[in-house]
Every structure is written in structure tokens, then in C-alpha cells.
C-alpha positions as CSV (number, residue, x, y, z in Angstrom):
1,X,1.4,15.3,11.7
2,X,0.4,11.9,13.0
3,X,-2.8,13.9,14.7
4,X,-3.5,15.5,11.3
5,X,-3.5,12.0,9.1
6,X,-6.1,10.8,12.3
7,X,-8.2,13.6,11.7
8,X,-8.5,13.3,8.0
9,X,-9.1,9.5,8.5
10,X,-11.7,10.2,10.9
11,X,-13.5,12.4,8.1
12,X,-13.2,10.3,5.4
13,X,-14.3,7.1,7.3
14,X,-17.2,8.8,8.6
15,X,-18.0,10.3,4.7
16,X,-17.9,6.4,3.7
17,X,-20.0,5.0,6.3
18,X,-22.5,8.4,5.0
19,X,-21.4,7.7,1.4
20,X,-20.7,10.9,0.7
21,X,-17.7,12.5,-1.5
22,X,-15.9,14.6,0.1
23,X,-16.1,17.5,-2.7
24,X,-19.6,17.8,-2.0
25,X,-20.2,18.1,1.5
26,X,-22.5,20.4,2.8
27,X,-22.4,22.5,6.5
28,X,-25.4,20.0,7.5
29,X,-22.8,17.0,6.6
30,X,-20.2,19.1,9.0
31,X,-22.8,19.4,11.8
32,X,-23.3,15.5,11.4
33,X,-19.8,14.8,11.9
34,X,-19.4,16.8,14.8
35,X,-22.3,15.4,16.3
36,X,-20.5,11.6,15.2
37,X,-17.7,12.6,17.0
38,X,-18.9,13.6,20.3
39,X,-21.6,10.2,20.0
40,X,-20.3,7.3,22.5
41,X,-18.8,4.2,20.5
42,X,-22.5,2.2,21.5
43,X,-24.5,4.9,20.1
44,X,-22.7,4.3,17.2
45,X,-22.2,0.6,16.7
46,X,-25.5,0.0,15.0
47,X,-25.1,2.2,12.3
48,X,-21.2,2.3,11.7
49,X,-18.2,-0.1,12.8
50,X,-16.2,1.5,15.1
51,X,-12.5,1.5,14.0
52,X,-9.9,1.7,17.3
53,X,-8.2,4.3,15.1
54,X,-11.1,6.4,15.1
55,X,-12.7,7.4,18.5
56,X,-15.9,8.6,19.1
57,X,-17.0,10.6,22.5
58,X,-14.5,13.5,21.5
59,X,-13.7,16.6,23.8
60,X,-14.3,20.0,22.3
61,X,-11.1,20.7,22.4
62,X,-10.6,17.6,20.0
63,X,-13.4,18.2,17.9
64,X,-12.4,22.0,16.9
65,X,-8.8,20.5,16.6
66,X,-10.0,17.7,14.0
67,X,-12.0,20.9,12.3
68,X,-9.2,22.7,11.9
69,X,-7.2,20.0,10.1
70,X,-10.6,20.0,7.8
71,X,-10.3,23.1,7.1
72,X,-6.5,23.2,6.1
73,X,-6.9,20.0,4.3
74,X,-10.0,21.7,2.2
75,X,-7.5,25.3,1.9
76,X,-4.9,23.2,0.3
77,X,-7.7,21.0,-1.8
78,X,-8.9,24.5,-3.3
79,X,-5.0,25.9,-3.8
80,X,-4.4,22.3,-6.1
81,X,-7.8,22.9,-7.5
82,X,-9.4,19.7,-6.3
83,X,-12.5,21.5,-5.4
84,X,-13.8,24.8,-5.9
85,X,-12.2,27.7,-3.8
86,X,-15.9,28.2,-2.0
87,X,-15.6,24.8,0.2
């Protein structure tokens, strides 16, 4: 669970520093993220703040583990009808 919350944090922080609402991302906001994850802290630190929460430079293994929390999070979204069922 504590991996999940880290995930979504790691999501929403980077949809803020992109100011973008998280009902209306798009698959090129997605590819963006996955390319902020796997970016070194340095490459980073001119555009965002790094958080020590949320590390940057992830393995694959952690970035298809933080997509699958996206995707459950965005499931369960749809079932409460926060968003539309096509997210």
C-alpha cells in the first residue's frame, strides 16, 4: 500500500510541476512521465524540485510497477465516476 500512495504521489507531483489535471491527461502526458521517471535527479533540477519522496532515474521494473498503480487508480476513478470510463 505504502508503494501504491508513492506512486500516485509521484503522478500527481509530476502533473503539478506540468500543470495538468489529472482527468485530462493524454497518452503523450503518460510518455512524458515515463520519460520523468527514468530522467536523473540533475536532469531534472532545472525544471522541477526534486522531492526525496519522489525519485527520479527509475528501473523498468519500477516504472511498469508505478503504471500499474495508474492504471488501478484511473479503474477505480471511472467505477466512482470521477472521470469518464475511456481514461
Amino acid at each position: 500500500m505504502k508503494a501504491y500512495a508513492h506512486d500516485l504521489k509521484a503522478w500527481f507531483v509530476f502533473l503539478a510541476t506540468q500543470r495538468l489535471d489529472w482527468r485530462e491527461v493524454r497518452l503523450e502526458d503518460l510518455a512524458e512521465f515515463i520519460a520523468w521517471l527514468r530522467r536523473p535527479p540533475a536532469a531534472g533540477a532545472a525544471v522541477v524540485a526534486v522531492l526525496p519522496s519522489v525519485e527520479h532515474h527509475c528501473s523498468a521494473s519500477t516504472v511498469n510497477r508505478k503504471l500499474s498503480a495508474l492504471s488501478a487508480f484511473y479503474q477505480h476513478a471511472a467505477r466512482k465516476g470521477w472521470t469518464s470510463a475511456n481514461c
